[in-house]
C-alpha positions in Angstrom: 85.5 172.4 67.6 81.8 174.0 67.4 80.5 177.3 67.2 79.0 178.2 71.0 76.1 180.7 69.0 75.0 178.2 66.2 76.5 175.3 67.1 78.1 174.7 63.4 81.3 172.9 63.0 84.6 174.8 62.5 87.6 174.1 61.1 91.1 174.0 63.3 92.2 177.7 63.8 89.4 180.0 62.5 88.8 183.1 63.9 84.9 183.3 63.0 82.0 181.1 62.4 81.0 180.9 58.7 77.4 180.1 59.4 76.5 183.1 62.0 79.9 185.3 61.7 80.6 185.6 65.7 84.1 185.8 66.6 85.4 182.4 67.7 87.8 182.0 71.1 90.6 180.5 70.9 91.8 178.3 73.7 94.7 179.4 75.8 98.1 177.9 75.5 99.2 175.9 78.4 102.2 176.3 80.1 105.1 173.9 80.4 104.6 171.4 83.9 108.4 170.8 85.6 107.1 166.9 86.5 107.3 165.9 90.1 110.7 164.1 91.6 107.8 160.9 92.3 107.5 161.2 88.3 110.9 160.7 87.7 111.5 157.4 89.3 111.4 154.4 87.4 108.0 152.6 87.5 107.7 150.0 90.5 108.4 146.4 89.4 105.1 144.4 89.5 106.0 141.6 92.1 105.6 138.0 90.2 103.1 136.0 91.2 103.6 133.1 93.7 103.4 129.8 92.2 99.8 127.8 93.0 101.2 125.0 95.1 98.1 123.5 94.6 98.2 123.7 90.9 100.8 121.3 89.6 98.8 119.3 88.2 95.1 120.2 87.8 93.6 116.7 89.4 91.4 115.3 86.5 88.9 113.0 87.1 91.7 110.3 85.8 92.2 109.0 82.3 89.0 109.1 80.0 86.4 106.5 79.7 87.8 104.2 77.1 91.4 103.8 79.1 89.0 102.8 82.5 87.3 99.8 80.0 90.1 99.0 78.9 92.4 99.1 82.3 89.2 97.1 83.8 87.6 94.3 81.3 90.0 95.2 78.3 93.4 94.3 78.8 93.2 93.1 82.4 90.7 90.1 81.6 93.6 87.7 82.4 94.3 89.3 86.2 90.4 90.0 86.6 89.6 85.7 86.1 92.6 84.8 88.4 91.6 87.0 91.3 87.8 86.1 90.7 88.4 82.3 90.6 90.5 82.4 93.5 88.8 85.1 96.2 84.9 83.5 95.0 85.6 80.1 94.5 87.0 78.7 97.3 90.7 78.3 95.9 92.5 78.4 99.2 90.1 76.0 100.7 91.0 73.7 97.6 94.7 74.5 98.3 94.0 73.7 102.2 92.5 69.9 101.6 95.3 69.5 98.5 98.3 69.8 101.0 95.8 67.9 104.2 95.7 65.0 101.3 99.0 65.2 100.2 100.2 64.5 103.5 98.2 61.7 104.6 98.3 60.0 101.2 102.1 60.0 101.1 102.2 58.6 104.7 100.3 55.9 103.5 102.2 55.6 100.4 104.9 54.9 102.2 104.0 52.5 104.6 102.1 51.1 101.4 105.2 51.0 99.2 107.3 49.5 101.6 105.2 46.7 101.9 105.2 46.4 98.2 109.0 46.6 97.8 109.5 43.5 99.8 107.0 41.8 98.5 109.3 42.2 94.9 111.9 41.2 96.5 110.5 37.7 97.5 109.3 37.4 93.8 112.7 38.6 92.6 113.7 35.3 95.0 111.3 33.4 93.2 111.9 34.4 89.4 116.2 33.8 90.4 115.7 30.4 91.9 113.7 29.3 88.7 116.0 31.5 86.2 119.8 31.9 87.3 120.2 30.6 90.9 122.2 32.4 93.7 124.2 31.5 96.5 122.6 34.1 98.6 119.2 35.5 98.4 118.1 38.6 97.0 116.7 39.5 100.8 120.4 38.9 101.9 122.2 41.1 99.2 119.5 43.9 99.4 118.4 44.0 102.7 116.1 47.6 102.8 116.6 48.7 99.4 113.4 47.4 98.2 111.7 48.9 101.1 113.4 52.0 101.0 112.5 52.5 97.1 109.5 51.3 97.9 108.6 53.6 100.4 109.8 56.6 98.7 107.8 55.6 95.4 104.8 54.9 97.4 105.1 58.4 99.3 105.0 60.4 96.1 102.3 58.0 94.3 100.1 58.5 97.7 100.6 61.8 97.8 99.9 62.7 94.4 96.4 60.8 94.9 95.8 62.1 97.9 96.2 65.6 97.0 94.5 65.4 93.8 91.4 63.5 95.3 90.6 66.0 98.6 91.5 69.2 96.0 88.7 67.1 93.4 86.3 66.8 96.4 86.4 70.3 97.7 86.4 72.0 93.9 83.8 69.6 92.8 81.2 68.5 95.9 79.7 71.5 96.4 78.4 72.3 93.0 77.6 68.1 92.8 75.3 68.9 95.8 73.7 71.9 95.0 73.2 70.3 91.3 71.3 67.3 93.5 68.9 70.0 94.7 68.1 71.5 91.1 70.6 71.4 88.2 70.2 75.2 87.0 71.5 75.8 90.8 74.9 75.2 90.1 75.0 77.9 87.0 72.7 80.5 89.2 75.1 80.3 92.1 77.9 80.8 89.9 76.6 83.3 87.7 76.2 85.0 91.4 79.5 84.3 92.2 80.8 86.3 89.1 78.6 89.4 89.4 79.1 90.0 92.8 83.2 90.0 92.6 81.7 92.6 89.3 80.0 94.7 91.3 82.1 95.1 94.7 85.0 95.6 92.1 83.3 98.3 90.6 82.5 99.9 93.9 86.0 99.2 95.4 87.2 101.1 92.5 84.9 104.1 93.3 86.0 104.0 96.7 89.7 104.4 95.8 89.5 106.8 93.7 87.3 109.3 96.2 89.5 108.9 99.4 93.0 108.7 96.9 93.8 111.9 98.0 93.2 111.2 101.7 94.9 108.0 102.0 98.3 109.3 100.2 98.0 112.0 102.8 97.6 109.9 105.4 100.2 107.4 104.4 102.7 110.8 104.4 102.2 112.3 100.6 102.1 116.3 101.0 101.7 118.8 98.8 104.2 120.8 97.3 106.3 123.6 98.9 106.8 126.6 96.7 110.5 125.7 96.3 109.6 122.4 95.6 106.4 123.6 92.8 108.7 126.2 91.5 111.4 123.6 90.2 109.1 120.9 89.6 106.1 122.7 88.0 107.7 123.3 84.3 109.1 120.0 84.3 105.6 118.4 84.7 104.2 120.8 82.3 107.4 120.4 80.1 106.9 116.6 80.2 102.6 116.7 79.5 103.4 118.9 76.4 105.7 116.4 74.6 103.5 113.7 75.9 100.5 115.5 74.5 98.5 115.4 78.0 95.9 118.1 78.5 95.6 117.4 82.1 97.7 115.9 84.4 97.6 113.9 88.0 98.3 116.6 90.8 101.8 116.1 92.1 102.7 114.9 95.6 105.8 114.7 98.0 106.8 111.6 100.0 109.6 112.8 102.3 110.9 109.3 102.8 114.4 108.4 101.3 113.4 105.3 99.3 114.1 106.3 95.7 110.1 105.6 94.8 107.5 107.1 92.7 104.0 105.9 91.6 101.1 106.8 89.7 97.7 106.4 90.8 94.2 107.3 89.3 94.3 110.6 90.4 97.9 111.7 92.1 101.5 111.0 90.9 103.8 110.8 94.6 107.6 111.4 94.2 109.6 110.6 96.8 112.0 113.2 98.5 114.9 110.7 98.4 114.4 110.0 94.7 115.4 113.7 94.4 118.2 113.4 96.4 119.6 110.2 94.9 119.2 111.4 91.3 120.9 115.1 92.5 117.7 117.0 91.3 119.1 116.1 87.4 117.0 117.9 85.7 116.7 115.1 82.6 116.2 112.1 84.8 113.7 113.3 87.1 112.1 114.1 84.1 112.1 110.8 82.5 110.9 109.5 85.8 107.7 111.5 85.4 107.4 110.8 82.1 107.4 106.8 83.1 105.1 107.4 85.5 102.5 109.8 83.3 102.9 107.0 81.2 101.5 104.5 83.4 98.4 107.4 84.5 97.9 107.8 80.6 97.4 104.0 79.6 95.5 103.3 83.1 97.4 100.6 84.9 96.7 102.4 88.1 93.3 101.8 87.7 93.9 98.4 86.3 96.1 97.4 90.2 92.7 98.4 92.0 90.3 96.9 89.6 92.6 93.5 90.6 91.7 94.4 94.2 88.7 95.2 94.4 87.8 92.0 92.1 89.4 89.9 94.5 88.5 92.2 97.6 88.4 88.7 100.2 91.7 87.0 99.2 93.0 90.9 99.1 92.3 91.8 102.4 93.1 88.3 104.0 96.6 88.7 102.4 97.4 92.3 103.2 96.3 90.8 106.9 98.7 87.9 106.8 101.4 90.6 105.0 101.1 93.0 107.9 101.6 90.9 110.3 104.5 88.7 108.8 106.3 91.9 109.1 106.2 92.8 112.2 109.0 91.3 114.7 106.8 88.9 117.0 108.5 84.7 115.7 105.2 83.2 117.4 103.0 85.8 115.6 104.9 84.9 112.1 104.5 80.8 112.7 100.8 81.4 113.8 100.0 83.3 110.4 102.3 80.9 108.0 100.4 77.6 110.0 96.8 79.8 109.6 97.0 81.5 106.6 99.3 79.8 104.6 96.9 79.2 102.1 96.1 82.5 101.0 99.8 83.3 100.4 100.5 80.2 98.3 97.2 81.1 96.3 98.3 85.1 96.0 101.8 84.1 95.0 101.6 81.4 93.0 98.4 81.7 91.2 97.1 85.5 91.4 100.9 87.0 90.3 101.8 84.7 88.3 98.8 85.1 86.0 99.4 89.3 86.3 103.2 89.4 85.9 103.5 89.1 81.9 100.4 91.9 81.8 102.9 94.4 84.6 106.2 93.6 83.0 104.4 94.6 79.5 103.2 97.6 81.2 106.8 98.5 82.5 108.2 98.4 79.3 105.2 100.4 77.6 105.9 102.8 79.7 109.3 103.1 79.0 108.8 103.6 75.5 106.5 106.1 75.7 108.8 108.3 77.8 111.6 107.5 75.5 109.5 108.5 72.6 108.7 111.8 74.3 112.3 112.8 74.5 113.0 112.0 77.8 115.2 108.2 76.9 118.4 109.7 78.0 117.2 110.7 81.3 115.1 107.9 82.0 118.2 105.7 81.1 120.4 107.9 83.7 118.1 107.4 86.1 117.4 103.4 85.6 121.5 102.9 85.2 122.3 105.1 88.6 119.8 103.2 90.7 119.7 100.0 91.7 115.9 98.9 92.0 113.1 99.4 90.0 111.1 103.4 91.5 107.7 102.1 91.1 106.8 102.9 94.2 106.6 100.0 97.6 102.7 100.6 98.4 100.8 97.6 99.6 101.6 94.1 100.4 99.5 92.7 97.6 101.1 95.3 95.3 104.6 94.6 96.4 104.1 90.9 95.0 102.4 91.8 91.9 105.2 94.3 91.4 108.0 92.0 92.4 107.4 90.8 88.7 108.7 93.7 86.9 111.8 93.3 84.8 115.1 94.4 86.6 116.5 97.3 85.6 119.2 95.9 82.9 116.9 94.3 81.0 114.8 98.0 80.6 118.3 99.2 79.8 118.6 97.3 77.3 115.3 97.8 75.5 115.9 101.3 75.8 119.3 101.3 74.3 118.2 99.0 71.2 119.1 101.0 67.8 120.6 104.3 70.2 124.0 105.0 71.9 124.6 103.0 75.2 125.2 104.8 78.1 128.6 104.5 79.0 129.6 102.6 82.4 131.1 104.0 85.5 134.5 104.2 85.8 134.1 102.4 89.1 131.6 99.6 87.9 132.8 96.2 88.8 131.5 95.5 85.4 134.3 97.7 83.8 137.2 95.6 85.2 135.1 92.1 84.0 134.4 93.0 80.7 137.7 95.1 79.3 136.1 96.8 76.7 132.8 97.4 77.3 133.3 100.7 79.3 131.7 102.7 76.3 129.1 100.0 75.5 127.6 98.4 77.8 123.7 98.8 79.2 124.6 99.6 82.8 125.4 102.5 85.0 124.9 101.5 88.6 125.9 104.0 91.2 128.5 101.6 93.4 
């Protein structure tokens, strides 16, 4: 409080200014207010916020850049060489002129062998006469098994050498001609070879990871409702705090009733009947998530399309042949087996092979990470109530990689080494088989 002649300051409750002595006024009392009946009312609730539909998961640019070497050139080196060698190098050409030789050689094996087998059996004739003399010739007591044994050892001697000689000249003549021309062509052509499947694997991978989010969407992936992001949004965040994530793949719905889920570079899709099979269980759609962030974390997402895209020819050629072998047309299916049999022999039984110890490592990786976040019991649930593996049925090249993951009891088991099994059904076949083994055992199918 001032003084309004001088200005001074004045102490609380003066009656006069010390400086100039006028008389200070002192500020009137007011009255007690009654409040208004608005006043009395409790304070409106603030509404809560809706939940960002958009924002489970806050769609990273993927893992960082030391998981994309090492999901690419790191510890896919294996996959990368099979699918080069076999989309660049003319593999299912080589396979082609192995089975045209094996054919025709073994024909002529045969005709070959049988020949030869009665030729024996005149010598046989010859070598009895002069050794131990028969009544009856050899010719007489074994009419056609020399030819028959014959025949059939010719047939797989031809065909061995027939296979192995047209698979030699259509692996070897090309690069034997080109070396006629120069010999540094041979190395230049391959060098080619190998950084071209580089490069269009490198841009394949670019490609899939911009239109990710518009091919799930297409394929049937949605976002989620609010329901949906209400329920599942703290178990994702739940999951990426044990897990130590600071960003996570956005979150998808597939409303299909396959009990799927997969991981890509950029999106994690859960299928709707997933959640209905596992009842919504809290815990084992959990571990499920945790499984799959496992696979986002370490990569192996982007290691599947770095296999593709390295092998882009034999990819598409086989996810032609797959596409049609499953539709309903018989003359359709013969015309692709007779046409493009090759490229499936080469894809299953070269390409998969070579890639199924690097997935089923990668299955069981992933397994362990979830279980070391916490989430082993749920994961177990899950993995002992369904029947099939959830990694998610995608494309027909990643449907036969996949197909090489370890069945479900065998990831039981891993899971359960050094904890408590999780008890069997009462209604497991397995119960009645094994007396015993109700509170022990590594399964819990839901029959």
């Amino acid at each position: 409080m001032f003084c309004d002649q001088c200005g001074a300051a004045l102490s609380a409750g003066a009656a006069a200014c010390g400086r100039c002595g006028a008389t200070v006024e002192q500020p009137p009392i007011p009255s007690p207010r009654r409040p208004a009946a608005a006043e009395l009312l409790p304070p409106p609730t603030t509404p809560v916020a809706p939940v960002d539909v958009d924002q489970v998961g806050d769609l990273p640019r993927g893992p960082g850049w030391a998981t994309w070497a090492r999901a690419t050139l790191g510890r896919n080196l294996t996959g990368t060489g099979a699918g080069l060698v076999a989309a660049w190098f003319n593999v299912p050409f080589v396979v082609l002129l192995a089975a045209i030789g094996a054919v025709f050689g073994g024909l002529a094996g045969v005709v070959s062998g049988t020949i030869a087998g009665q030729g024996v059996l005149s010598r046989l004739d010859a070598l009895l006469t002069w050794v131990f003399p028969l009544p009856i010739k050899a010719e007489q007591l074994l009419p056609t098994a020399a030819a028959q044994v014959g025949g059939i050892v010719g047939g797989i001697l031809g065909a061995v050498h027939g296979a192995g000689r047209l698979a030699w000249m259509a692996a070897v003549w090309p690069w034997e001609a080109l070396a006629d021309g120069d010999p540094t062509w041979p190395w230049a052509v391959a060098l080619g070879q190998v950084v071209t499947a580089l490069v269009v694997g490198a841009l394949y991978l670019v490609w899939t990871v911009a239109t990710e989010s518009t091919r799930l969407r297409i394929a049937g992936a949605r976002r989620l409702s609010r329901r949906e992001a209400a329920w599942l949004g703290p178990i994702v965040a739940d999951v990426a705090a044990r897990m130590g994530l600071r960003t996570v793949p956005r979150l998808l719905v597939d409303d299909r009733r396959e009990p799927n889920a997969s991981a890509y570079v950029r999106h994690v899709v859960i299928n709707y009947g997933l959640l209905e099979q596992l009842d919504y269980d809290r815990d084992q759609v959990a571990g499920v998530l945790a499984h799959e962030l496992a696979h986002w974390r370490a990569g192996d997402p982007v290691s599947m399309a770095w296999a593709r895209g390295v092998a882009l020819p034999l990819y598409l050629l086989y996810e032609l042949a797959d596409r049609l072998l499953r539709g309903s047309s018989r003359p359709l299916h013969f015309a692709v087996r007779v046409l493009l049999w090759p490229v499936l022999v080469t894809v299953r039984y070269l390409v998969v092979p070579v890639q199924a110890r690097l997935w089923r490592q990668a299955e069981y990786r992933a397994d362990a990470v979830a279980a070391a976040a916490g989430y082993g019991a749920g994961l177990r649930a899950a993995l002992g109530y369904l029947r099939h593996s959830f990694d998610g049925d995608r494309s027909g090249w990643d449907r036969a990689v996949l197909a090489t993951h370890p069945p479900n009891e065998l990831r039981l088991e891993r899971l359960e080494r050094g904890e408590q099994p999780a008890p069997l059904r009462e209604d497991h076949p397995l119960v009645r088989a094994l007396p015993g083994w109700s509170d022990r055992s590594t399964v819990r199918k839901g029959w």
